[in-house]
Structure formats: C-alpha cells, structure tokens
N, C-alpha and C positions, 0 to 999 in steps of 0.2 A: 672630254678626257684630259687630263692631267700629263702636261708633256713631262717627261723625264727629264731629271736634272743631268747636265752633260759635264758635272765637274762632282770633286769631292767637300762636301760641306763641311765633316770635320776638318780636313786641311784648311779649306779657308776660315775656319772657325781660329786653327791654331795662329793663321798669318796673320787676321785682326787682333788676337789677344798679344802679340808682339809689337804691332804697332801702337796698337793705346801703353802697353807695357812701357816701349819707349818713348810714348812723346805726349803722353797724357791725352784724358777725353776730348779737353776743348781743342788740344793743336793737332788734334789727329781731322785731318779732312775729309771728305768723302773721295778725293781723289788718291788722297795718303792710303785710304782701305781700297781704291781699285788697284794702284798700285802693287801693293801686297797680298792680296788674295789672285792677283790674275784675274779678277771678274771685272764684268764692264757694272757702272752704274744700275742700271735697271736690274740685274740677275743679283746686285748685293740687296736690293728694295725687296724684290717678290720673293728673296726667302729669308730676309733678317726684319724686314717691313720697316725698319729705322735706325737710326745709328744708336739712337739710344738701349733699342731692343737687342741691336749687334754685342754694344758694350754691356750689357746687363749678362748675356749669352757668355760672354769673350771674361769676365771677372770670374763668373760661376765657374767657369772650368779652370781657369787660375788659380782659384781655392780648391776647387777637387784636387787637383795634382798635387799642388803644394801640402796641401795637408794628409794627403797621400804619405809621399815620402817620410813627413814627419811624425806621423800615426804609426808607421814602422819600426822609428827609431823609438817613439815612448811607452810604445806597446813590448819592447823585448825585454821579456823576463829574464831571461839572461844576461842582462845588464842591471846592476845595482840602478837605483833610481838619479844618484850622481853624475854617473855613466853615460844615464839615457842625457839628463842635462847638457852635459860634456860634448855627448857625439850628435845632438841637436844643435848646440852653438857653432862645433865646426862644420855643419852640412851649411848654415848662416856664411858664415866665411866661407867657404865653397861656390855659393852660390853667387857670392858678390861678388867671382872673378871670371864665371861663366861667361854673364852677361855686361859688356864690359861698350862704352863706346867715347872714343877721345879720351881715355884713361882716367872715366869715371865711372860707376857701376849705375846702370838702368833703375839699380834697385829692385823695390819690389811695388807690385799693383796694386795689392791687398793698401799698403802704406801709404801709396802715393795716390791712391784715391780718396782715402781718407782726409788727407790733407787737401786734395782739389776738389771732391764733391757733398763730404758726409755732410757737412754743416746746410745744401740747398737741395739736394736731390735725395728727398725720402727713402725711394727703391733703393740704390747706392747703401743710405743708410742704413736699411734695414737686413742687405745683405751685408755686409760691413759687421752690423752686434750681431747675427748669427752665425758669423765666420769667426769673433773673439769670441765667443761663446764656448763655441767647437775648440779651439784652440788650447782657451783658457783649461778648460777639464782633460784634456790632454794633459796640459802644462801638472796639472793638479792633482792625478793621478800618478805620473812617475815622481813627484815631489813626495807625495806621500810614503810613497815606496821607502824612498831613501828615508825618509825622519823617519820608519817603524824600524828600517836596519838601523840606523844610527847614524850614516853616511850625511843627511841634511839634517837644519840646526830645525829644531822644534821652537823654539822660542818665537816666532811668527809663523801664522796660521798658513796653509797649502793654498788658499786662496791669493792671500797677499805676496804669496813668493812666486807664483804663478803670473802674477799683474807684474811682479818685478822684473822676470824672464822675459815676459813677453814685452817688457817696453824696453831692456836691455836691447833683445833683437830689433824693434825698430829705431832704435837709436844708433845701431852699429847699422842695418840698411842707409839710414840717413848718413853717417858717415861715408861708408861707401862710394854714396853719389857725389859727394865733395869732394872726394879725392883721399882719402882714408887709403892706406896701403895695408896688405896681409899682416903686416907685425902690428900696429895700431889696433886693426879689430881683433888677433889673437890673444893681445893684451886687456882689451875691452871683456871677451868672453874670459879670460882666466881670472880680473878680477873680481866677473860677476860671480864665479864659481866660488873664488875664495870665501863671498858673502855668505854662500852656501851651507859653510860647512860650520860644523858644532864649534861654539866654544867652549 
C-alpha cells in the first residue's frame, strides 16, 4: 500500500519552479531544490523521479500561469486590439519589478530557458515551440482585431507583428535582468506600440 505523502506537492511544485526561475536548470542543485521545497532528497526523487522531470514539471506550470494571465488580457473584447497590446506590455513591465533580486529582474523561465537549454535539450525544446506557438496566436488574434478596427497598421501580416511583440517582450525581460529601470522598459513598450499603429 501506497504511504501518503505528508507534504503539499503543488507547493513544492511552486518552490522548485522559483528556484530554476531564479538561478537556472544547471545552477540549481539538488540541495538548492531541498532547500526550497522543505523536502529531504529522497521525498524530491520518489515523487519528481529527477531533476530533469522536476524542471520539465516546474516550466509547464510556468507557462500555464503566465499565459493564463496574458490569455485574459488578449482575449478581452472590451479592449480594442491596441489595448490588449498596451495592457500586455504593461503586465511585462509589471512583472519585471515583482521579481526583482540585487536590483536585477529574475526575468522570465520561458526566456531564460531558451537561452540555456533549447539549443541540447529536446523536451525543453519542444515545450519551449509549443509555448510560442500558444503565444504567438494569442499575440495574432488581438493584432488582428485592432488592423479590422483600424487601430493596428495592416501593412504587415498579424503573424509577423505577433513575432514582433513577442520578441519586443523578450528583449525588454532581457533588459530587465541587466538592470533596465521602469522608464527604459515603458519607453521600450511605447515605442513598440508606436510601430503599431497606421500610417
């Protein structure tokens, strides 16, 4: 019989996805994750079975959430498609002062895994283009929106202005972590917006 687990699994779920969040997959240690979950070695093994399987587990739900929130913003019809752009760049800026340490921003996982894993680790990858994927048709749907009102510039396709957005945003995460202050990235998302709009 199957002893019961005497702890909460999504809490330790959430304490390892802040640890890789903050210090990446390879400098996160197995001690770094007892550390942060409260679990001893063996109870992180018999229910994540690897570190690997922990981080696969600990991204997945980084992208659930994250794109949660942002699914909210480009899904409201109530918001011209400009709008949704606008109050998705400032939840960007938002977030890059949430998470904040030495007066750098943690950034984001989605981002900073890409840069340390997408290029050797398959899995990584493959949840990485399913996550721009999702993204991207978010991004491409409220873009549309606004070029049928008038609000965005038609003259490039919803697709390419979609890849634009979304590397706007990981370009201003990336700033972030350098040491990028709220008026530099407000300035960053106001000029991408400007690109936006009709001439």
């Amino acid at each position: 019989m199957a002893r019961p687990r005497t702890f909460d699994e999504e809490r330790a779920l959430d304490a390892a996805m802040h640890a890789f969040w903050e210090n990446g997959y390879e400098a996160t240690s197995t001690q770094d994750l007892c550390a942060a979950t409260g679990l001893g070695r063996s109870s992180i093994y018999n229910t994540f079975s690897s570190k690997h399987d922990l981080f696969r587990r600990a991204l997945a739900r980084y992208m659930e959430t994250m794109n949660a929130r942002q699914l909210d913003i480009l899904e409201d019809v109530e918001r011209s498609g400009l709008e949704r752009v606008r109050a998705l760049l400032a939840l960007i800026v938002e977030g890059e002062f949430e998470h904040r340490k030495d007066g750098h921003s943690i950034g984001c996982l989605t981002v900073n895994t890409t840069v340390e894993l997408a290029a050797r680790d398959p899995e990584a990858a493959a949840m990485l283009e399913r996550d721009l994927a999702a993204r991207l048709t978010m991004l491409q749907t409220a873009i549309r929106s606004g070029q049928r009102a008038g609000d965005i510039t038609a003259e490039r396709g919803a697709d390419m202005l979609a890849r634009y957005v979304n590397a706007v945003i990981g370009g201003m995460r990336v700033a972030a972590q350098g040491g990028a202050d709220r008026a530099t990235l407000e300035g960053i998302a106001e000029t991408a917006l400007d690109a936006l709009l009709p001439r």
